[in-house]
N, C-alpha and C positions, 0 to 999 in steps of 0.2 A: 420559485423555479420558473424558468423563464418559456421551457417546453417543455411538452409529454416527454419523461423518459423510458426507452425503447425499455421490454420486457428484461428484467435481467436480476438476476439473482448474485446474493452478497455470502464465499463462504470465508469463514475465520477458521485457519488452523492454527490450534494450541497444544503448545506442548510444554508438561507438567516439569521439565526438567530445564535447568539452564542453569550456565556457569557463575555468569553474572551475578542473576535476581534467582535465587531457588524459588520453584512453582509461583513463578511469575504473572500466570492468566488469572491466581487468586489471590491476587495481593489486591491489599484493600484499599479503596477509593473511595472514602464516607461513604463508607458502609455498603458498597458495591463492590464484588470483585471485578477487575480490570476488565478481564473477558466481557463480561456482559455490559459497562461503560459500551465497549467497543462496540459489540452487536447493537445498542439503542441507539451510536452516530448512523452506525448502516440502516439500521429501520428506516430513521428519516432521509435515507436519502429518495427514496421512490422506489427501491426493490422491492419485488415483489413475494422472492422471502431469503431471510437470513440467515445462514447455518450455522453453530460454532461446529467444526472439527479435530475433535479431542483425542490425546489417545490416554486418556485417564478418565476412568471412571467419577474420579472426582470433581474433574471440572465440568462435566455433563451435568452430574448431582447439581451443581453449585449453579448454571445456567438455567434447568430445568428450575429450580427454588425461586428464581427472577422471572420467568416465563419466558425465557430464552430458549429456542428449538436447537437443541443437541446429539450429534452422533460419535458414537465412538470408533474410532478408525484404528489400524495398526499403530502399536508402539516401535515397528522398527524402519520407519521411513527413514530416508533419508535428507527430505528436505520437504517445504509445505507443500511445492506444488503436485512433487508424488503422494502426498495424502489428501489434496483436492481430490486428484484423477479418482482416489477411492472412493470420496466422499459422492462424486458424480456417478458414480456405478452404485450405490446405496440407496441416491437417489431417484434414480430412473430420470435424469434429466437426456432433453433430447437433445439430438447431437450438434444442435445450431444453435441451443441455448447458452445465453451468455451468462457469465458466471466471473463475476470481481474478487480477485487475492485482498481482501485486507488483513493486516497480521492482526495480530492478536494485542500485541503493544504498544498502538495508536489510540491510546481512550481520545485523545484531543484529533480527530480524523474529524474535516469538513465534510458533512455529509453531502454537501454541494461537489465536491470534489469526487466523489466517488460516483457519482451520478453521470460528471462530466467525462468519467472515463470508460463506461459502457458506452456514452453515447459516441466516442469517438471511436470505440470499434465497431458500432452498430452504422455506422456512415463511412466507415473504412472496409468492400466488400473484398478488394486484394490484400488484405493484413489477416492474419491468426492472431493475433494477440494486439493490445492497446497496452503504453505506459504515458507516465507524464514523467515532466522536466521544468524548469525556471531558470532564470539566469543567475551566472555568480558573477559576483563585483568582487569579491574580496583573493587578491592573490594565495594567500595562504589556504584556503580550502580549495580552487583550483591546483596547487600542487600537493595537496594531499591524499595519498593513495589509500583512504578509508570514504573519502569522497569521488563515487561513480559520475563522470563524465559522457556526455552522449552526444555526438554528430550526426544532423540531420540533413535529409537533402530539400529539394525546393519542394516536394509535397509533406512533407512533414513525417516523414519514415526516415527511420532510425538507418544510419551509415556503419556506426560502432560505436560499442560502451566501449568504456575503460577506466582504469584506477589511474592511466597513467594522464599526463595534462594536455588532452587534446580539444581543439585544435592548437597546434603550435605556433606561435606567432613569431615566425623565424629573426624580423627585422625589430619587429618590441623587446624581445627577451635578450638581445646581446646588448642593451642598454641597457637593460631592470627587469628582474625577475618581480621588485617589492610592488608594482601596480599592473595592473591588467590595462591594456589599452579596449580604449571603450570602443572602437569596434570587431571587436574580436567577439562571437557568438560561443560564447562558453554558457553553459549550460548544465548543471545539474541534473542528476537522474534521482528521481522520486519508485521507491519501489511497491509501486502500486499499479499492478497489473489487472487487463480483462481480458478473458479469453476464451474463444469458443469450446464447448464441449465437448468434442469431439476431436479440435487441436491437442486439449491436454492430453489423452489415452494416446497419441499420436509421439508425442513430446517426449513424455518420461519411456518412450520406448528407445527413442531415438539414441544412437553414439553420444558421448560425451568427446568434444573436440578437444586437441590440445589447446585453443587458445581457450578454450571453457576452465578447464582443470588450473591454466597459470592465472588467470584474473581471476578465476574464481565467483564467474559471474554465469550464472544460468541462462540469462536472457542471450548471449552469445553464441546457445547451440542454436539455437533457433537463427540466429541470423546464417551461423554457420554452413547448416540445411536449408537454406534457400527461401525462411519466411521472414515475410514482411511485419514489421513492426510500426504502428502508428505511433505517437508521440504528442500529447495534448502537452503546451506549453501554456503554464500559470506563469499569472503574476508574480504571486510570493511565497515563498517559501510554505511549507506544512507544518504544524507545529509538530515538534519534538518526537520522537516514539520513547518507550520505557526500556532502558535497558541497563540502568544500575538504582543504585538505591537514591541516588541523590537524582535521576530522572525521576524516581516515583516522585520525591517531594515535592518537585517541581509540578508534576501533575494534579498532584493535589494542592498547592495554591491556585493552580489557573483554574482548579473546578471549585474550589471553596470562594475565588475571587466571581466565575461568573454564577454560581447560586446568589452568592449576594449581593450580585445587581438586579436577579431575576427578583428576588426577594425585597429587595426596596424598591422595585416597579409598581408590585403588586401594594405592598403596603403605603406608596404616596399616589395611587390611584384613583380617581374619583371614585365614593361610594359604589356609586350605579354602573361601574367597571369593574367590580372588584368580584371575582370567585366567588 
């Protein structure tokens, strides 16, 4: 890590139910349930501490059995950031504490990444909340409305999400939709937010707008209601999140593949290196 990063705390909301993957936070990952994978990327990032918040008994059990610090929050949220805003009144965090969203279905989450995005709220004092973004090359996921888009202005605060393909490149696309012209700033939206503690209990109070309700994108009441949004802009892409069954396989090759490079480190190591 290249600087101190600023004080900032990592919570995970998990929830026992889903369409997709059923109880999903305890699907198994050699011999780890997923959730707590997750919680040990956030360790390493430099938070200070990491929460999962559950609203099952079970996966607190299951976090607590890993040494994973767990709370149990309501079952009838409606979405993770209103069961942070609880978990930060459980905790007694104070109200300039910053506090990173990572889900719960990120075992493969760069801990380096989640560090970077406190610290871009922590040096952004006109933003309530920090997210990230990367660029797309590929025309087909620029026109895909399950892939969130984000326009930024010259300080790197967010203009508008959206599903739909923004920016428009009015004179590219009447020749071809099948290539992105390369200077077009298309950009992907990574749903990885930071946010002051005191912004969220502010948030989940707040109206739900009609452009909120048709995209269906949370982060747009906030811009709706007049806050600012920073925007850290990666290199590349994050790996994958979990959310069918043939995600979980995939995650568990990429964790089976780097044990065992961690594992043949170790074992072609010089003796007087070795464990």
């Amino acid at each position: 890590m290249s600087a101190a990063p600023p004080p900032f705390y990592v919570l995970i909301p998990a929830r026992l139910g889903s369409s997709r993957l059923p109880e999903k936070p305890l699907a198994d990952l050699h011999g780890v349930p997923m959730v707590v994978r997750v919680a040990r990327q956030a360790a390493a990032s430099g938070a200070q501490g990491v929460v999962v918040c559950a609203d099952s008994a079970r996966i607190v059990s299951a976090c607590e059995n890993h040494g994973v610090r767990a709370i149990l929050t309501l079952d009838t949220h409606a979405t993770g950031t209103d069961r942070l805003a609880e978990a930060c009144e459980i905790l007694h965090l104070e109200p300039h504490a910053i506090v990173v969203n990572v889900q719960g279905d990120e075992p493969l989450i760069p801990p380096e990444v989640i560090r970077r995005v406190a610290m871009t709220l922590a040096e952004a004092a006109d933003c309530a909340l920090a997210t990230a973004a990367h660029r797309l090359h590929a025309a087909a996921e620029f026109f895909d409305p399950n892939v969130v888009k984000v326009v930024l202005n010259g300080r790197g605060r967010a203009l508008l999400f959206s599903r739909a393909p923004i920016p428009w490149a009015r004179d590219a696309f009447t020749q071809t939709r099948e290539v992105l012209p390369p200077e077009l700033p298309a950009l992907r939206h990574v749903g990885l937010y930071a946010y002051r503690t005191g912004f969220l209990a502010q948030f989940c109070a707040l109206p739900r707008p009609a452009v909120e309700e048709c995209e269906s994108l949370e982060q747009l009441r906030a811009l709706y209601h007049g806050h600012a949004i920073a925007v850290l802009q990666l290199d590349a892409p994050l790996p994958p999140g979990v959310d069918t069954q043939a995600d979980l396989e995939r995650a568990r090759q990429a964790i089976a593949a780097a044990h065992n490079v961690s594992h043949q480190r170790v074992h072609h190591a010089p003796a007087e290196d070795r464990p």
